[in-house]
C-alpha positions in Angstrom: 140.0 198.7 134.4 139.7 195.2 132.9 141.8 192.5 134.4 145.1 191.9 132.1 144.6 188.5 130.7 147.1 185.2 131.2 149.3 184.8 128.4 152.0 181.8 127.1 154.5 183.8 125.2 153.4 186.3 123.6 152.9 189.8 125.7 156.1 190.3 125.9 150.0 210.3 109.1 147.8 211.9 111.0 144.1 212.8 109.4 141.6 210.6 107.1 143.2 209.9 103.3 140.1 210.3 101.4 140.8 211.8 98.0 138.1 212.6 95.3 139.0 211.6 92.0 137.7 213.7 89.5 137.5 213.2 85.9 140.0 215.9 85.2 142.3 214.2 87.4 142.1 211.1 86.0 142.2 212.3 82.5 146.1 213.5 83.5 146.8 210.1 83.5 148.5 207.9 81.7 147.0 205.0 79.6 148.0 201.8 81.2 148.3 200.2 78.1 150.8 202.5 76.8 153.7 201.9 79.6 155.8 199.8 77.3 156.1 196.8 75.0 156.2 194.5 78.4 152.9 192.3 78.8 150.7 193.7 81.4 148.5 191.5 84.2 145.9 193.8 85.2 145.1 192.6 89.2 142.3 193.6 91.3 143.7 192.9 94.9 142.3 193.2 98.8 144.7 196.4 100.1 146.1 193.9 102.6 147.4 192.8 99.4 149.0 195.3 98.2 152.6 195.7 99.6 152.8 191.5 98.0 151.7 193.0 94.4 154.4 195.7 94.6 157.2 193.5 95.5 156.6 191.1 92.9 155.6 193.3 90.6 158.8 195.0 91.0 160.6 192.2 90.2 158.8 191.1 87.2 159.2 194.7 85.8 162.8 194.5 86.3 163.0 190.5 85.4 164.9 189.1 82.3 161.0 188.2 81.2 159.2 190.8 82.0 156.2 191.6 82.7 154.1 194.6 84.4 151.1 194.8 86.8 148.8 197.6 86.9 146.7 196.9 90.1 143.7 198.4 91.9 142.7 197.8 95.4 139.2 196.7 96.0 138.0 194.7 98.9 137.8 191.1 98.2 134.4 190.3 97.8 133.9 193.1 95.3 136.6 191.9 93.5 135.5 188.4 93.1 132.5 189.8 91.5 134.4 191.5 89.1 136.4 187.9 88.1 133.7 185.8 88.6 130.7 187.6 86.3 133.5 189.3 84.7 133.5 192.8 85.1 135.9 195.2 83.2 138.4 197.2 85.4 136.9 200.9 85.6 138.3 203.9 86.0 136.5 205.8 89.1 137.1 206.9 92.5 139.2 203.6 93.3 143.0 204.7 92.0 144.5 202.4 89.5 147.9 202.4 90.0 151.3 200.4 88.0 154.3 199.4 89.3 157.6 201.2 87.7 160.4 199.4 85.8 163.5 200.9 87.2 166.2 199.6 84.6 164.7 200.3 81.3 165.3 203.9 80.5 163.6 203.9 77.1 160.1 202.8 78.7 157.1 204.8 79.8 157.2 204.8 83.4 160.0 204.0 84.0 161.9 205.1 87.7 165.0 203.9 88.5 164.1 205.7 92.6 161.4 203.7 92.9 161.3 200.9 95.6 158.3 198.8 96.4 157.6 200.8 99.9 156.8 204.0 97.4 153.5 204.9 96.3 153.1 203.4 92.8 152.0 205.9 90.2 148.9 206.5 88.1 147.4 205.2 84.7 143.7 205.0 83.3 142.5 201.5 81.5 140.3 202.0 78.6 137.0 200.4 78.2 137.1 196.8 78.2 140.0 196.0 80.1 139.8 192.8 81.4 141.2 191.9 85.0 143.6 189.0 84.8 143.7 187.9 88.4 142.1 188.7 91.6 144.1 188.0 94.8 141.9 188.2 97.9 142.3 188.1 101.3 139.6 185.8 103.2 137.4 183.1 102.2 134.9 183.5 99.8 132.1 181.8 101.5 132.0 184.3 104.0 130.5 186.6 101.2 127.1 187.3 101.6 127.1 186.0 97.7 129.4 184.1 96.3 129.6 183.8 92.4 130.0 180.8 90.2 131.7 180.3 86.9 133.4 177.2 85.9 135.9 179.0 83.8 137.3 180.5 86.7 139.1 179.0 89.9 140.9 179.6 92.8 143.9 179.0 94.1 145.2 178.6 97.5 147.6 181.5 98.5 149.7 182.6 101.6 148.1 182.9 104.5 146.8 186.5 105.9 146.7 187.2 109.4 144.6 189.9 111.2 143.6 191.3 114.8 142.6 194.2 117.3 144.5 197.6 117.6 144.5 200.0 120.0 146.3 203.3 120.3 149.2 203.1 122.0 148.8 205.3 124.8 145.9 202.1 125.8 146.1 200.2 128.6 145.0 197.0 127.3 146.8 194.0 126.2 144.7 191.4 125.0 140.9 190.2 123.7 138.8 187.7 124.3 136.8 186.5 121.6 133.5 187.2 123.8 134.8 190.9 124.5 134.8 191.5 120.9 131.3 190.3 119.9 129.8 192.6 123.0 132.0 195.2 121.6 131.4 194.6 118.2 128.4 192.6 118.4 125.7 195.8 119.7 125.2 199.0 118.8 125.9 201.7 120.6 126.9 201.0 124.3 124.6 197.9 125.2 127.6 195.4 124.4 129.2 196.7 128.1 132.3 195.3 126.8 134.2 197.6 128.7 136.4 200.0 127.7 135.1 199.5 124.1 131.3 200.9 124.4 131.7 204.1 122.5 130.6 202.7 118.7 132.3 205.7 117.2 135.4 204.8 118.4 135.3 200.9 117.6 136.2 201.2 113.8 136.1 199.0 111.3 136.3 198.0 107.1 132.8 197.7 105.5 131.3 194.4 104.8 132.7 193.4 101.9 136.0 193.5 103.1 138.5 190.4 104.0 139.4 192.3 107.4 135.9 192.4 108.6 134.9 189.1 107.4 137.5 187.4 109.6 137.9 189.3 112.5 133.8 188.8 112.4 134.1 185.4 112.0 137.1 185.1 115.0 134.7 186.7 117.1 131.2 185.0 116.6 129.8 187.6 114.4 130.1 185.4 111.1 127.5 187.0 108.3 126.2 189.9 111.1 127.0 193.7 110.1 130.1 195.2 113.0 128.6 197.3 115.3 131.5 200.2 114.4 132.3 203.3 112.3 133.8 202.4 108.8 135.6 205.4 107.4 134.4 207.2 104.2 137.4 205.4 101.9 136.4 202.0 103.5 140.7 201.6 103.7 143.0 200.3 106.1 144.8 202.9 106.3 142.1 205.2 107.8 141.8 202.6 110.4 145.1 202.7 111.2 145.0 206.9 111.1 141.8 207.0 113.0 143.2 204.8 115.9 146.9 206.1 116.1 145.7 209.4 116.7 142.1 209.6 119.0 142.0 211.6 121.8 140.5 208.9 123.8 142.5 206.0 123.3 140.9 203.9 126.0 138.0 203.6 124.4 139.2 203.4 120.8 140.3 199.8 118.7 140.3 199.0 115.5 140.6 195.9 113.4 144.0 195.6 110.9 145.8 192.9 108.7 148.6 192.2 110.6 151.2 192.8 107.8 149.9 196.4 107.8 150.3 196.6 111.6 153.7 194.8 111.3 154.7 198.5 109.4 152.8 200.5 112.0 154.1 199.4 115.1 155.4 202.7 116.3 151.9 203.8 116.0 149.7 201.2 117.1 149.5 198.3 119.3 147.9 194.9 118.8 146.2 192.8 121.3 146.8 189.6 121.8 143.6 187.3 121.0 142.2 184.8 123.3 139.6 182.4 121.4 136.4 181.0 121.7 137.6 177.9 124.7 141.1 178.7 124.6 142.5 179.3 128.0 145.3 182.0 127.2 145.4 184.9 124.8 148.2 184.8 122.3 149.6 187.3 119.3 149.9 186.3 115.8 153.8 186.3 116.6 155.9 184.3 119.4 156.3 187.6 121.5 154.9 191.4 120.8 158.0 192.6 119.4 158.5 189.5 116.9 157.5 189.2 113.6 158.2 185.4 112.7 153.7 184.2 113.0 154.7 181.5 114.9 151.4 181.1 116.8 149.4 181.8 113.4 151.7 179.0 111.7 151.3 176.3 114.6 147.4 177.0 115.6 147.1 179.2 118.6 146.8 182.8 117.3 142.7 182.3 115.2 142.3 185.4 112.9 143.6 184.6 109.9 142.6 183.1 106.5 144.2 181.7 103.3 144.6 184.6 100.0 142.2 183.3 96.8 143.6 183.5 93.7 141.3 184.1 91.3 141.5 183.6 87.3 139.7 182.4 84.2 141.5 178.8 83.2 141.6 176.5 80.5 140.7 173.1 80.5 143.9 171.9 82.0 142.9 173.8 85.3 145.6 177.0 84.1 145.4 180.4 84.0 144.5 181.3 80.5 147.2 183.8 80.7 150.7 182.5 80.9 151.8 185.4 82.8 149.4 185.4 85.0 149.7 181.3 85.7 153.4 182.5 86.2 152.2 185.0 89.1 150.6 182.4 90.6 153.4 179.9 90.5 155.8 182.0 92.0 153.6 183.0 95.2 153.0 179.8 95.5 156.5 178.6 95.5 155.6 176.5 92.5 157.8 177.7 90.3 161.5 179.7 91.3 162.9 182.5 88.3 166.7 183.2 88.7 166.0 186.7 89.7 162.6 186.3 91.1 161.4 184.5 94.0 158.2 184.8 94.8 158.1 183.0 98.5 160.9 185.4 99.7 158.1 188.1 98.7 155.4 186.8 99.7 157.7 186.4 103.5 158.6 189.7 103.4 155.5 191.1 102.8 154.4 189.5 106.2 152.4 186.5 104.5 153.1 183.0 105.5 153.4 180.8 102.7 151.4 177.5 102.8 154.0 175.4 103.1 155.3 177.1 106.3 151.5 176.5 108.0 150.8 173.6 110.3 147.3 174.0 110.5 144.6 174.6 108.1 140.6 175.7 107.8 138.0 174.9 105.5 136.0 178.4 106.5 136.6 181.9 108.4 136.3 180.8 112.4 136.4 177.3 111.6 138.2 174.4 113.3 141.7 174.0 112.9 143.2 170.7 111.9 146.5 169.6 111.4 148.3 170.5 107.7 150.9 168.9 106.2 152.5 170.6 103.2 153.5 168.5 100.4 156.7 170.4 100.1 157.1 171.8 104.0 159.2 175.2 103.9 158.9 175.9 107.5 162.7 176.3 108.5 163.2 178.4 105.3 160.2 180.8 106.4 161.9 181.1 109.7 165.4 181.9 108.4 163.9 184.6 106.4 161.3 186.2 108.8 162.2 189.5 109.8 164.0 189.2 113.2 163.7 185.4 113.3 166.1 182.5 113.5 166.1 178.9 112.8 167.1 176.1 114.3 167.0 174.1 111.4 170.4 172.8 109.4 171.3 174.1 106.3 172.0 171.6 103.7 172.7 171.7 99.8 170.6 170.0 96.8 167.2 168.2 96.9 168.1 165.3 98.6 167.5 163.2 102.1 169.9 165.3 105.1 172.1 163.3 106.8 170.4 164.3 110.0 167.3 163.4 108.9 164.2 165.2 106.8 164.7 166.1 103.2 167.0 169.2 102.2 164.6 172.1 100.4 165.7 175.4 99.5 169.1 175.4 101.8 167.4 174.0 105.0 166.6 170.5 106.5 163.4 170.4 106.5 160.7 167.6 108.4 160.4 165.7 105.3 
């Protein structure tokens, strides 16, 4: 039994989803193109990425400007490829899949049930289509290549946390940084980084994929191939599947986004993470049962990196698309629509906004230093965290607080 490890604040579906597309199947579908008169983004998106594109694609749909995203989840540095070079999106084995309007009654596709926590429905793209944005989840540098174009850039998005889970019915609480590069670091069981020493229990995403790329990086494996067993479909939620359920649970862990974990808790546990020279191990979160990233926002909790978005621009550094530069806007908190708000989203999809980080990196596993956000929205992240509170004043307009900082979106904030 491994010792449990010091900690400051913070211990406190059955089966493998792998479907076969066949051409038959996808024939049955609808043509994307033909959902309705709205403009259409198509996105190509990390699947930790995924539960942000259907709740703002959700509002657009529904939005007094409209607009509709068909979206296909592809690990991020196969999707940069695609924007970079660029690729066409393609029907194959990979699902494409559009989010419903639910108040328009004359459109196709339209489903007035249909909430962002459903399973989007089908449509095929016809030859040519071109991907408008790519959104995903790690840096691109930790790509084995990384493409060049200068019609395209990125832009800084919220911030994606990941880590370690075990099965419940595990005993352990926590992981250092040099138990996971035996573990993960050796095949077989040479690592000895006990209980972990049974590779086909340790599973993991592929190489291409943001999860793997940071947790790699967190753990001194930057650029070297997991010692683990990726499932067939290469998706988080086999991860998640293969650890809630094995029969040996001691020996089993698996690496997650956090925001998928944060909707898996009943079925999964996540260690707490202690880094390379830090003294304590900490979770992403102030406590095990909290969900406000305190420790990811203020530097202690490592694994986590900042979401690329990824377009063709003009010469004025915008998205060639309007709609698309108005996607970007919105997640960024750039830009706030009467009935959309993109940093409420991107909160509740269990991203942290910039604005709400105190530190920032320049690479996966690099040095933290400190961040200060033009436009800080800390105390507003905090207020709408799931579960979390601030202790921050609220205030009205745009203006100094008489208490001190400058009033942004209700809250007194630092400055």
């Amino acid at each position: 039994m491994r010792r449990a490890l010091p900690t400051l604040g913070l211990l406190a579906v059955a089966g493998c989803l792998t479907t076969t597309f066949a051409s038959t199947a996808l024939a049955a579908n609808p043509l994307c193109s033909a959902l309705g008169s709205q403009p259409i983004v198509y996105v190509e998106n990390g699947d930790t990425q995924e539960t942000l594109v259907k709740r703002i694609g959700a509002k657009l749909a529904n939005s007094a400007q409209p607009v509709r995203i068909v979206y296909k989840n592809k690990r991020t540095c196969d999707l940069a490829v695609d924007i970079y070079t660029p690729n066409a999106m393609a029907n194959d084995a990979i699902p494409i899949r559009y989010i419903p309007t639910t108040n328009d009654t004359g459109a196709v596709g339209n489903d007035p049930t249909w909430m962002p926590l459903s399973v989007a429905p089908l449509c095929d793209v016809g030859a040519g289509t071109v991907i408008g944005l790519g959104i995903g989840a790690t840096f691109l540098s930790s790509c084995a290549t990384v493409p060049t174009n200068a019609e395209v850039k990125q832009f800084t998005g919220p911030i994606q946390s990941y880590g370690f889970i075990v099965p419940n019915q595990s005993s352990q609480i926590a992981l250092t940084a040099q138990e996971g590069y035996f573990a993960y670091g050796f095949a077989g069981a040479t690592g000895q980084a006990m209980p972990w020493i049974d590779q086909a229990l340790r599973y993991s995403r592929g190489p291409t994929a943001s999860t793997a790329l940071t947790c790699a990086a967190a753990i001194g494996l930057t650029r070297k191939p997991l010692k683990s067993t990726v499932p067939v479909g290469n998706t988080s939620t086999e991860v998640l599947n293969f650890v809630a359920t094995s029969g040996t649970p001691e020996a089993t862990i698996g690496l997650m986004g956090t925001e998928v974990y944060d909707g898996a808790r009943n079925q999964v546990k996540l260690l707490a993470f202690k880094g390379f020279g830090q003294r304590f191990a900490y979770y992403p979160d102030a406590s095990a049962t909290s969900f406000d990233k305190k420790n990811v926002r203020d530097g202690h909790y490592l694994p986590w990196a900042p979401t690329p978005y990824i377009t063709k621009v003009d010469g004025t550094g915008k998205a060639t698309d309007p709609n698309v530069q108005r996607i970007i806007d919105l997640v960024l908190g750039a830009r706030t629509d009467a009935d959309v708000n993109g940093i409420d989203q991107v909160i509740a999809s269990g991203l942290v906004p910039e604005c709400a980080m105190g530190v920032t990196r320049a690479f996966d596993g690099g040095n933290l230093s400190l961040y200060a956000a033009p436009e800080p929205c800390a105390c507003y992240f905090e207020a709408k965290a799931p579960q979390s509170t601030t202790r921050c004043a609220t205030c009205t307009g745009t203006g100094p607080c008489a208490g001190g900082g400058m009033c942004r979106r209700g809250y007194c904030e630092v400055r």
